[in-house]
C-alpha positions as CSV (number, residue, x, y, z in Angstrom):
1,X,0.0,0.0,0.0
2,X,1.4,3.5,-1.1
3,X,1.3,6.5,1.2
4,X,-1.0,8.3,-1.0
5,X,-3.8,5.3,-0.2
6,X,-2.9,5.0,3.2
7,X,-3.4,8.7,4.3
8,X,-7.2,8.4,2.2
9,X,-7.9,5.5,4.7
10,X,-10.8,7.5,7.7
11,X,-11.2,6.5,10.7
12,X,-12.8,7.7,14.2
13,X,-10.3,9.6,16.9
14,X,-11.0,7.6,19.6
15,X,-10.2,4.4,17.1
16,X,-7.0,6.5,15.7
17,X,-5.9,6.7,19.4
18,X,-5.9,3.2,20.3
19,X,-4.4,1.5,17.5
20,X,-2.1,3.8,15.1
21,X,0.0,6.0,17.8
22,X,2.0,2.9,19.4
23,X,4.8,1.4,17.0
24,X,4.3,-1.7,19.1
25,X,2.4,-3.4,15.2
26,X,2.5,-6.8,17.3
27,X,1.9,-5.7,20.8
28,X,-0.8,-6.4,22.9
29,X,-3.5,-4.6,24.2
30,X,-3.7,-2.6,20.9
31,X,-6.2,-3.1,17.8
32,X,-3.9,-6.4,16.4
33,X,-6.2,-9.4,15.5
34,X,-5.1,-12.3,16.0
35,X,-3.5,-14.9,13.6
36,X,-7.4,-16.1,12.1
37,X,-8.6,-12.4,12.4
38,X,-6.4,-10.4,10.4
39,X,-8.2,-10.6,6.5
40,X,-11.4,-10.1,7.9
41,X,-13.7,-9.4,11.2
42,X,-17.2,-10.5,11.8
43,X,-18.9,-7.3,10.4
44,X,-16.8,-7.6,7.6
45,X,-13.8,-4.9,8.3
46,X,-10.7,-5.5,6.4
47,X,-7.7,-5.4,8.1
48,X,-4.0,-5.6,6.6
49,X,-0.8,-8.2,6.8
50,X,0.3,-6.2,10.1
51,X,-3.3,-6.5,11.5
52,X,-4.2,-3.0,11.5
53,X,-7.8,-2.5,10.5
54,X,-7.3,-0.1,7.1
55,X,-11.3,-0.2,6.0
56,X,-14.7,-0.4,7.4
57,X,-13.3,2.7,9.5
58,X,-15.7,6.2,11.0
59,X,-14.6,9.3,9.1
60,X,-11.6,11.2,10.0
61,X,-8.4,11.7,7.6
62,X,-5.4,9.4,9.3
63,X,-1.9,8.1,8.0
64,X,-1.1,4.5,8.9
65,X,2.0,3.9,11.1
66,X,5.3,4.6,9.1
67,X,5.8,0.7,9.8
68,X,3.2,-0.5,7.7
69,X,4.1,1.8,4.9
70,X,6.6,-0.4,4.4
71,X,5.6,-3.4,3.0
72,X,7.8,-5.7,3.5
73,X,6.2,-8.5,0.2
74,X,8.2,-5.7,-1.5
75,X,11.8,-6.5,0.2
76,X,14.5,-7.5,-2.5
77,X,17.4,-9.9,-0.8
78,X,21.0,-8.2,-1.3
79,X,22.3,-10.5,-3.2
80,X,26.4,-10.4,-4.1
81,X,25.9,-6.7,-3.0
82,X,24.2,-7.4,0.6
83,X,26.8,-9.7,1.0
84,X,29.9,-7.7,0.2
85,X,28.3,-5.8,3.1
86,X,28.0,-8.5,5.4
87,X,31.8,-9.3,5.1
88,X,33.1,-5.3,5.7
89,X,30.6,-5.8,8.8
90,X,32.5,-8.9,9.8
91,X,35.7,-7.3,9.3
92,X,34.3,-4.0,11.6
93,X,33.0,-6.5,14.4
94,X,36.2,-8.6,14.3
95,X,38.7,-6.5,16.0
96,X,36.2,-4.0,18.0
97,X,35.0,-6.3,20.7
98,X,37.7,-5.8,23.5
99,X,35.9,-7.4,25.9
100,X,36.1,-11.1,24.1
101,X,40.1,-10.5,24.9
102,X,39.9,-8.4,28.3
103,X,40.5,-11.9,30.2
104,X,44.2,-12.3,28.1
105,X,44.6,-8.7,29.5
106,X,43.3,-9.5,33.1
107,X,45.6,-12.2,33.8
108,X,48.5,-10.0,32.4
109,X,47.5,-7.3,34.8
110,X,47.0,-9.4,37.7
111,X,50.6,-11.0,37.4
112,X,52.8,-7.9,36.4
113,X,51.7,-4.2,36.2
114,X,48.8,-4.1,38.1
115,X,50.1,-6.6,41.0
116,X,48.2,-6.9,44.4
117,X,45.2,-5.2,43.0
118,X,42.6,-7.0,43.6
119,X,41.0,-9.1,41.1
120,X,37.5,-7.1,41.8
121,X,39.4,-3.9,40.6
122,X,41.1,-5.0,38.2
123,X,38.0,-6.0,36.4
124,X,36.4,-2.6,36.3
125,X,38.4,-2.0,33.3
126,X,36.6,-4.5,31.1
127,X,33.1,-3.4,33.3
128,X,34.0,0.4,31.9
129,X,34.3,-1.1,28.3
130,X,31.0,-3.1,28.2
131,X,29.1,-0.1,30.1
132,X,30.1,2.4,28.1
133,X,30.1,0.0,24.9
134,X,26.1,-0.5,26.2
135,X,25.4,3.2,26.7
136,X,27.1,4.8,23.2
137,X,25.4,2.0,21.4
138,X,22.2,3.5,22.5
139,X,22.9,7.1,21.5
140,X,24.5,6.2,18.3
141,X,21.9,3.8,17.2
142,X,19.3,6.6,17.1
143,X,21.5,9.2,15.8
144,X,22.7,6.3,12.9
145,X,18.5,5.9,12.1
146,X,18.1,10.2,11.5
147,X,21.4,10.8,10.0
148,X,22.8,7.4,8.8
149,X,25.3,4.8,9.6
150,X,28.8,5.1,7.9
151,X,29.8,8.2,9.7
152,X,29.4,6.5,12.7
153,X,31.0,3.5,11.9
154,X,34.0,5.5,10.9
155,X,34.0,7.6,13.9
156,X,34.0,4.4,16.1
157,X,36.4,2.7,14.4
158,X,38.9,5.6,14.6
159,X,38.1,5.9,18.7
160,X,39.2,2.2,18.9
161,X,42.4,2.6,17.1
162,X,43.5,5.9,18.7
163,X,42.8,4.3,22.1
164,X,44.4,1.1,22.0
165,X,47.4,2.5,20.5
166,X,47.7,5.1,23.5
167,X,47.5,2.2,26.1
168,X,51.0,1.4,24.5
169,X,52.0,3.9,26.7
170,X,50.0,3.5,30.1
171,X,51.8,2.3,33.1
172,X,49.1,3.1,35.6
173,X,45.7,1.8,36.8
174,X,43.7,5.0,35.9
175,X,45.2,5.4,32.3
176,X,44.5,1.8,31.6
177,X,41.1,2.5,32.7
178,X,40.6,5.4,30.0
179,X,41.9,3.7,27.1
180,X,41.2,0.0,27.2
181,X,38.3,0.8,28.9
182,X,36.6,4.2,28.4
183,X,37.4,5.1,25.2
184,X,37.3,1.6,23.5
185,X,33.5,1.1,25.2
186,X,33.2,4.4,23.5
187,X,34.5,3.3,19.9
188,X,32.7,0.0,20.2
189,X,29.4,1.6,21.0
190,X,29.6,4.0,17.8
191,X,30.5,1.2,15.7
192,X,28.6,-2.2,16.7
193,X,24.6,-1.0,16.4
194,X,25.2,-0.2,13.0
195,X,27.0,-3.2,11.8
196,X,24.9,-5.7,13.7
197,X,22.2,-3.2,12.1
198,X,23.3,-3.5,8.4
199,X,22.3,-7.6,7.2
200,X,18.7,-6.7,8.2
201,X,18.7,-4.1,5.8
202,X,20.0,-5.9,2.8
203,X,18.4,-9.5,4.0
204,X,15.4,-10.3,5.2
205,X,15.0,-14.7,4.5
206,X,18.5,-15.1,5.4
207,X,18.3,-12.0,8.1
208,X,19.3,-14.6,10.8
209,X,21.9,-15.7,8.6
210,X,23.8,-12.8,7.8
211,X,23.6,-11.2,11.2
212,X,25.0,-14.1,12.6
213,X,28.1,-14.2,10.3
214,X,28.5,-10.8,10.9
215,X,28.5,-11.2,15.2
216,X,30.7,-14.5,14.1
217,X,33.4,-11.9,13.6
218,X,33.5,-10.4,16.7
219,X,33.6,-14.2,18.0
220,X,36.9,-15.4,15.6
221,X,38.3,-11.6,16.0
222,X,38.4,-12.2,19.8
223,X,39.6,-15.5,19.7
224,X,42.3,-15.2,17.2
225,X,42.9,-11.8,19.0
226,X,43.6,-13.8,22.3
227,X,46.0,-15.8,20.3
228,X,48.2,-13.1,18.9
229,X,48.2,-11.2,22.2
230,X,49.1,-13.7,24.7
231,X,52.0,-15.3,22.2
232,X,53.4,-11.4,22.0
233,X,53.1,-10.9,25.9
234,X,55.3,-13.7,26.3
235,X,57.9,-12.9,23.9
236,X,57.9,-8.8,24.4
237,X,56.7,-6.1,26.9
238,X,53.3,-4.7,26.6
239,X,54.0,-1.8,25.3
240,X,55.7,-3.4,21.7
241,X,52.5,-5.7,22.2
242,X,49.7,-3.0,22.2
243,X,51.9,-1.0,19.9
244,X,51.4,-3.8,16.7
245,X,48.4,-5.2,17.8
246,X,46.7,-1.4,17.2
247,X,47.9,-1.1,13.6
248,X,47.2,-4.8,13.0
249,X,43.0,-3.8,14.6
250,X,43.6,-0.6,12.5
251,X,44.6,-1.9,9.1
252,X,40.9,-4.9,9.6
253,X,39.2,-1.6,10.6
254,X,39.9,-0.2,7.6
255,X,39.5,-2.7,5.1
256,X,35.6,-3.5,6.4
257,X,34.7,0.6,6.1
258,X,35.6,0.2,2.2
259,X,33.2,-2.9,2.0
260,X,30.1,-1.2,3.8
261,X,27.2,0.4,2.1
262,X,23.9,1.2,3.8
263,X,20.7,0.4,1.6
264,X,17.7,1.9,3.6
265,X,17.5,6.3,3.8
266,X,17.7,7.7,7.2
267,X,14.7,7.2,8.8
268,X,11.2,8.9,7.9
269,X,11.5,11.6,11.0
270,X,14.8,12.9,9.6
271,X,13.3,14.2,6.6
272,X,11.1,16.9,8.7
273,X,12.4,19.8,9.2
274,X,13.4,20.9,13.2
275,X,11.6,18.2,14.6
276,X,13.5,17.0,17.7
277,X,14.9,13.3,17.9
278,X,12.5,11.4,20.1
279,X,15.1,9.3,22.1
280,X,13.3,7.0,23.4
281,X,9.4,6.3,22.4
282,X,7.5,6.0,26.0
283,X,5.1,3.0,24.0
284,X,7.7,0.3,24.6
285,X,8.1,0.9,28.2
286,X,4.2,0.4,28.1
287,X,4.5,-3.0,26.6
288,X,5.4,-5.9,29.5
289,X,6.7,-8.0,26.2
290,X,9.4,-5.4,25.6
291,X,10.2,-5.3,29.3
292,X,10.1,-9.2,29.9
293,X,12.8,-9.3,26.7
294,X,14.6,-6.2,28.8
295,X,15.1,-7.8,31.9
296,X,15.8,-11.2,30.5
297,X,19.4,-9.9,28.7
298,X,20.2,-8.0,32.2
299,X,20.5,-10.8,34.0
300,X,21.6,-13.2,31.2
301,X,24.6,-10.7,30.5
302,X,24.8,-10.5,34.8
303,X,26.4,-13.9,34.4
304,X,27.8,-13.9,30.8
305,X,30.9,-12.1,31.2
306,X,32.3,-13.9,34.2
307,X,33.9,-16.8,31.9
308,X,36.0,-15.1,29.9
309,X,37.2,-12.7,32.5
310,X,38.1,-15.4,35.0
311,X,38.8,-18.5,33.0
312,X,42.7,-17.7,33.4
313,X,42.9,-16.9,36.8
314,X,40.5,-20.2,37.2
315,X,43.1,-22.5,35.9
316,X,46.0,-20.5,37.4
317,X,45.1,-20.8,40.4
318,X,43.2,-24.6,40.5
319,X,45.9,-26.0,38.2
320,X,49.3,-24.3,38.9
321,X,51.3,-27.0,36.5
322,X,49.4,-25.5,33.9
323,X,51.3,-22.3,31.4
324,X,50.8,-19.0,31.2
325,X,50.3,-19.6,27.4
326,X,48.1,-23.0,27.8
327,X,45.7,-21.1,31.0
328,X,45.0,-18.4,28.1
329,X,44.0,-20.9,25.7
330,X,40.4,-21.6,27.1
331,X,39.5,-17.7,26.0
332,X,40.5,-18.5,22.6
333,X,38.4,-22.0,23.1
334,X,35.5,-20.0,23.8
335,X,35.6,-17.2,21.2
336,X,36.2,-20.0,18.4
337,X,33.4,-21.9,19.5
338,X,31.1,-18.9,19.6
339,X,31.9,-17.7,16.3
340,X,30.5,-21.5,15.2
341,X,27.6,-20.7,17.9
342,X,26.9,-17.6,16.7
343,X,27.1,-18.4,12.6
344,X,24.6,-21.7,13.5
345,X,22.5,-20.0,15.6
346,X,21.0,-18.1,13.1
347,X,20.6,-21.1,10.8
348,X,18.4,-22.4,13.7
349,X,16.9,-19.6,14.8
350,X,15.3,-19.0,10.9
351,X,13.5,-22.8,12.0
352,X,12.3,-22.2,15.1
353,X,12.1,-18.7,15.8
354,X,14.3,-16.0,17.4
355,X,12.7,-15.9,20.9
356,X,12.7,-20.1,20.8
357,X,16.2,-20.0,20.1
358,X,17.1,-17.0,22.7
359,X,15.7,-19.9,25.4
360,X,17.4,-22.3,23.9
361,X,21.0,-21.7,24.0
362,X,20.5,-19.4,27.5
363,X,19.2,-22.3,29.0
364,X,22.4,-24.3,27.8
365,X,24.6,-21.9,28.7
366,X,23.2,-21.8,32.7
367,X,23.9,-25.1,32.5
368,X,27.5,-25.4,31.6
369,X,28.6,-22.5,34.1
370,X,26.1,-23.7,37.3
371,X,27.1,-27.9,36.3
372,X,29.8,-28.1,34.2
373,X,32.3,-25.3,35.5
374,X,31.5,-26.7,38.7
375,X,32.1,-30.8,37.9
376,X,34.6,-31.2,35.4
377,X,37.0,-28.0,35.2
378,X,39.4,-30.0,38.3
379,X,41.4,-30.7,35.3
380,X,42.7,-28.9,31.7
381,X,40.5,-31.4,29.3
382,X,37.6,-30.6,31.4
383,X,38.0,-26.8,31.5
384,X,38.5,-27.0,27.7
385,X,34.9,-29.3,27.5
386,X,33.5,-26.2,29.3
387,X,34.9,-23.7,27.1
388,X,33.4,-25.1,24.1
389,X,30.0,-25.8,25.4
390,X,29.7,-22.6,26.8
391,X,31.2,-20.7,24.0
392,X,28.5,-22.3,21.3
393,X,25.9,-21.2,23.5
394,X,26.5,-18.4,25.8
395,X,27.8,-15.4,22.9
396,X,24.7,-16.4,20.9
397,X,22.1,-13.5,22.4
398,X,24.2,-11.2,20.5
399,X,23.1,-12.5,17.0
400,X,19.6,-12.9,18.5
401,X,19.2,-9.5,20.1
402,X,18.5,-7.5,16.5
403,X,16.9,-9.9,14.7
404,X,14.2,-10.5,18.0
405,X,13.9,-7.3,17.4
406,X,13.4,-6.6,13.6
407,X,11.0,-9.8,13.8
408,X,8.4,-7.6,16.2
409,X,9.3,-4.1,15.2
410,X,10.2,-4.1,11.7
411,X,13.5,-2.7,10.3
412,X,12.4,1.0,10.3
413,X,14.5,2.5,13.5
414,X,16.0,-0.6,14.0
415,X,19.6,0.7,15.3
416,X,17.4,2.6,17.8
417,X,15.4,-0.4,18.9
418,X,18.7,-2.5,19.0
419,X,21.1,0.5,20.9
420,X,17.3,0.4,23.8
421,X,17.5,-3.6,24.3
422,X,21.8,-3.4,24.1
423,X,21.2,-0.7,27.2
424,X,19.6,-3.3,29.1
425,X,22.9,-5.2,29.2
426,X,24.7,-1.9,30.9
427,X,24.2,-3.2,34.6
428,X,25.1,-6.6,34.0
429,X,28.0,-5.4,32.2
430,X,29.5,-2.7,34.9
431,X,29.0,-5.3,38.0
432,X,29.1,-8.5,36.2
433,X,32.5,-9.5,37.2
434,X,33.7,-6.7,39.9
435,X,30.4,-8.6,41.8
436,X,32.1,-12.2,40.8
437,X,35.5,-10.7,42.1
438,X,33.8,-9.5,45.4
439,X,32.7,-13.4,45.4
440,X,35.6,-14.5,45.4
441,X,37.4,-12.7,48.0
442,X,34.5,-12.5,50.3
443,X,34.2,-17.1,50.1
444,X,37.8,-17.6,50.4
445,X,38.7,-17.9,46.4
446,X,35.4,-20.3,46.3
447,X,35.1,-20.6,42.6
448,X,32.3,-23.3,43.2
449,X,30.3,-20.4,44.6
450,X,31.3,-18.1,41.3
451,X,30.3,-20.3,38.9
452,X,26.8,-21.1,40.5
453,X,26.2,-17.9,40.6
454,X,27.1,-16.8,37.1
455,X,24.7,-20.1,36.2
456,X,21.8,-19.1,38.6
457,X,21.5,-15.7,37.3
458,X,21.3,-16.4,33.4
459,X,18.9,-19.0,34.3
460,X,16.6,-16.3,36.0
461,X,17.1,-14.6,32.1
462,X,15.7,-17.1,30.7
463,X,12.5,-17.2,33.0
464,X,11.7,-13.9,32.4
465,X,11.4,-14.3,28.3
466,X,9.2,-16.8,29.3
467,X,6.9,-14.1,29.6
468,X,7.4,-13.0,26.8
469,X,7.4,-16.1,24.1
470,X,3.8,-17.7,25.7
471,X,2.3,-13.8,26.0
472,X,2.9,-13.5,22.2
473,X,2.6,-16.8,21.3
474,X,1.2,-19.6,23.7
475,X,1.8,-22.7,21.8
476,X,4.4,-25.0,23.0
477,X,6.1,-25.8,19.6
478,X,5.2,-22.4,17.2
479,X,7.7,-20.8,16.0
480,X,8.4,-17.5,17.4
C-alpha cells in the first residue's frame, strides 16, 4: 500500500488513538487481530498483513503507522551486493570487541603491572568497556537511524584505534582505565549497532543468517585476538604488544569501512524539518513484552561475562602445573566456538524462531557454568569441555538481540530499537565481574560459589522471556 492510499484510509479519533500512535504493530492490548482475524472481522472490516484494521473505518483523515508503509512483500534480498556488506561488517566486528580479549589482559595485569590489586578492581576496566560500549550503542543507534550509519561506523572505528594505541604507553591503573576501557567502550558503541544493524537491511529470508556471520566476527576476531596477544606478551613487553596489535586492529578496521554500504535512507522523522529526535518512544516501556525481553538480557549478561574474565585466573590458580600460554587458551576455546555458535545460531533460529532459540541456547549456557564449570573443570581437558559448550551457546544473544527485534518491530528505527534492548545489558556489564571478584574474595577464592552464581543468574534470564514467548505466542512448539 502507497502512502497516497494509506493517508485516504478514515477513521474515528477515539479508534486512531488506540491503534495507530503505538509502534508496538504486534503488541498487545492494541487493535492487532489475531492470527485467524487479520483478513477479515465479523462485520466484515478488512484489516492488513500487520493486523491493522485499514477499511470499514468512522470518518476522519489518518496516515497508517510509518511501519506498515513499508511493505515488506516488496523486500528485495541483497544478493552479491548485501553480501559484500556483510563481510566489511565482519571485518568492523572482528577487532572492535575488547571485551572477548579483556581476560588475556586480566591475567597479564593481575601478574605484572597491576600486582596486588585485587581481582575485583582489576575487572572494572573490562566493566567500563561493556558499560560504556552498552550506553554509546544506545545514542548512536538513534542518531545512525536520523542521520545514517557510515559516519558512525568510521568515527567508532577511529576511537578504537586511537585508544588502544595510546595504552602502548599506560603504566598506571587510571590510564588503563581510559583507554582499554573508556574510550574503546566508546568506539565500540559508535560502531557495533550499526554493523549488527546493516544484514537486516539488505536480508530479510536469510536475516538470521547474515547477522549471525556478521556477530561470528566479533567471535573469531576475539579469539584469534587472544592468540596473537598472549604469544606477543610472552615474547615482548606490553608496550611493543599494544603498539602492533593497534595497527594490525587498524589496518581490519579499515578494510571492512571500504566494504560497507547502507541500503535503507535515514529514517522517515529525519526528513522533517526541526523536529527533535525522540530518544526513546515511552510505548515500549508500556508494553510488558518489551520489558520481559529487557530484563531477560540484564541478567543473562549478569552472568555472561564472568567466563571469559576469570577463565585464566581459574586454571592459574586450581591448576598451577598449567602455562601462562596454555591457561590463556580456554579464551580462545570459547571465542572460536562462539563464532560457530553464533554463525549456526542463526541457521536455527530462521526454524524455530528468534525468541525459541534466545531460550534455547540461555538455558544451555546456565547449564554449563552452574554444572559443568563446577564438575569437570578439576582438570585442563575438562575446562577445555566447558569452554566449548559454553562458548557455542552463551555469545549467541548477541546474533539474536537484533533480529528479536526486527522480527516484532520491523527494520524501520532498527539501530534505535537495538542500541534500547543493548542498554539493558549496561548493569550486567558494569557489575558483572567486579560482583564475581567480590565473590571470590568474600568465600575464600570459592570458585564453586562463582560459577553457580554466574549459572543461577542467566537462568533467571531465561524465566523472564518466558513471559514473553507464551504472551505473544502460547503454543508449546510455534515458531516465534
Amino acid at each position: 500500500m502507497d502512502i497516497e492510499k494509506a493517508t485516504c484510509q478514515t477513521r474515528s479519533a477515539s479508534s486512531l488513538r488506540s491503534s495507530t500512535t503505538s509502534p508496538l504493530a504486534n503488541s498487545d492490548g492494541g487493535s492487532i487481530k489475531s492470527e485467524q482475524q487479520r483478513d477479515t472481522s465479523e462485520n466484515g472490516d478488512i484489516f492488513n498483513e500487520k493486523g491493522v484494521q485499514v477499511q470499514g473505518l468512522s470518518s476522519g483523515p489518518v496516515v497508517l503507522p510509518i511501519e506498515i508503509l513499508h511493505d515488506d512483500s516488496e523486500f528485495v534480498e541483497g544478493g552479491w551486493e548485501g553480501w559484500l556488506v556483510v563481510a566489511g561488517c565482519f571485518l568492523i566486528g572482528a577487532p572492535t570487541v575488547g571485551d572477548l580479549l579483556w581476560g588475556v589482559f586480566q591475567a597479564y595485569h593481575s601478574a605484572h603491572l597491576l600486582r596486588g590489586t585485587p581481582d575485583a578492581t582489576i575487572s572494572l576496566i573490562g566493566a567500563s568497556q561493556n558499560a560504556m560500549m552498552a550506553a554509546a550503542a544506545f545514542v548512536s543507534g538513534k542518531l545512525g537511524d536520523r542521520y545514517g550509519y557510515k559516519c558512525f561506523i568510521v568515527a567508532g572505528c577511529l576511537i578504537v584505534f586511537a585508544s588502544q594505541l595510546s595504552a602502548a604507553w599506560c603504566k598506571q591503573f587510571w590510564s588503563i582505565f581510559i583507554t582499554q576501557g573508556v574510550l574503546q567502550g566508546l568506539g565500540c558503541g559508535l560502531t557495533l549497532p550499526m554493523v549488527f544493524a546493516l544484514p537486516s537491511q539488505w536480508f530479510k529470508r536469510r536475516r538470521g543468517l547474515a547477522t549471525g556471520i556478521v556477530i561470528a566476527g566479533a567471535a573469531l576476531g576475539g579469539a584469534i585476538s587472544s592468540l596473537i596477544v598472549q604469544a606477543m606478551l610472552l615474547r615482548m613487553s606490553l608496550h611493543m604488544t599494544l603498539f602492533i596489535y593497534s595497527f594490525i586492529q587498524g589496518g581490519t578496521l579499515f578494510l571492512g569501512c571500504l566494504l560497507i554500504k547502507t541500503r535503507s535512507p535515514p529514517s522517515h522523522e529525519s526528513r522533517t524539518e526541526h523536529k527533535k529526535i525522540q530518544w526513546v518512544d515511552s510505548a515500549y516501556f508500556r508494553d510488558p513484552v518489551f520489558w520481559s525481553c529487557w530484563f531477560a538480557l540484564a541478567l543473562f549478561i549478569l552472568g555472561y561475562q564472568i567466563p571469559f574474565v576469570f577463565i585464566s585466573v581459574y586454571i592459574g590458580e586450581t591448576i598451577p602445573s598449567t602455562s601462562p600460554q596454555l591457561a590463556s587458551l580456554p579464551i580462545s576455546v570459547m571465542n572460536f566456538s562462539s563464532a560457530v555458535g553464533r554463525t549456526t545460531v542463526g541457521l536455527v533460529a530462521d526454524q524455530i524462531g528468534f525468541v525459541n532459540a534466545f531460550i534455547l541456547t540461555a538455558t544451555i549456557s546456565a547449564f554449563s557454568q552452574a554444572i559443568l564449570w563446577n564438575l569437570t573443570t578439576h582438570t585442563y581437558a575438562g575446562a577445555i569441555v566447558f569452554s566449548v559448550i559454553f562458548g557455542l551457546t552463551g555469545p549467541c544473544y548477541v546474533s539474536l538481540t537484533t533480529p528479536i527485534a526486527a522480527s516484532l518491530y520491523g527494520t524501520q528505527s532498527l539501530a534505535t530499537l537495538t542500541g534500547l534492548l543493548n542498554i539493558s545489558g549496561l548493569p550486567g556489564a558494569l557489575s558483572g565481574p567486579p560482583i564475581g571478584g567480590y565473590i571470590l574474595k568474600a568465600s575464600g577464592r570459592n570458585w564453586h560459589l562463582l560459577a553457580c552464581y554466574s549459572g543461577v543468574v542467566q537462568f533467571a534470564g531465561v524465566i523472564c522471556v518466558l513471559y514473553a514467548r507464551f504472551k505473544r505466542e502460547p503454543r508449546i512448539l510455534a515458531r516465534l
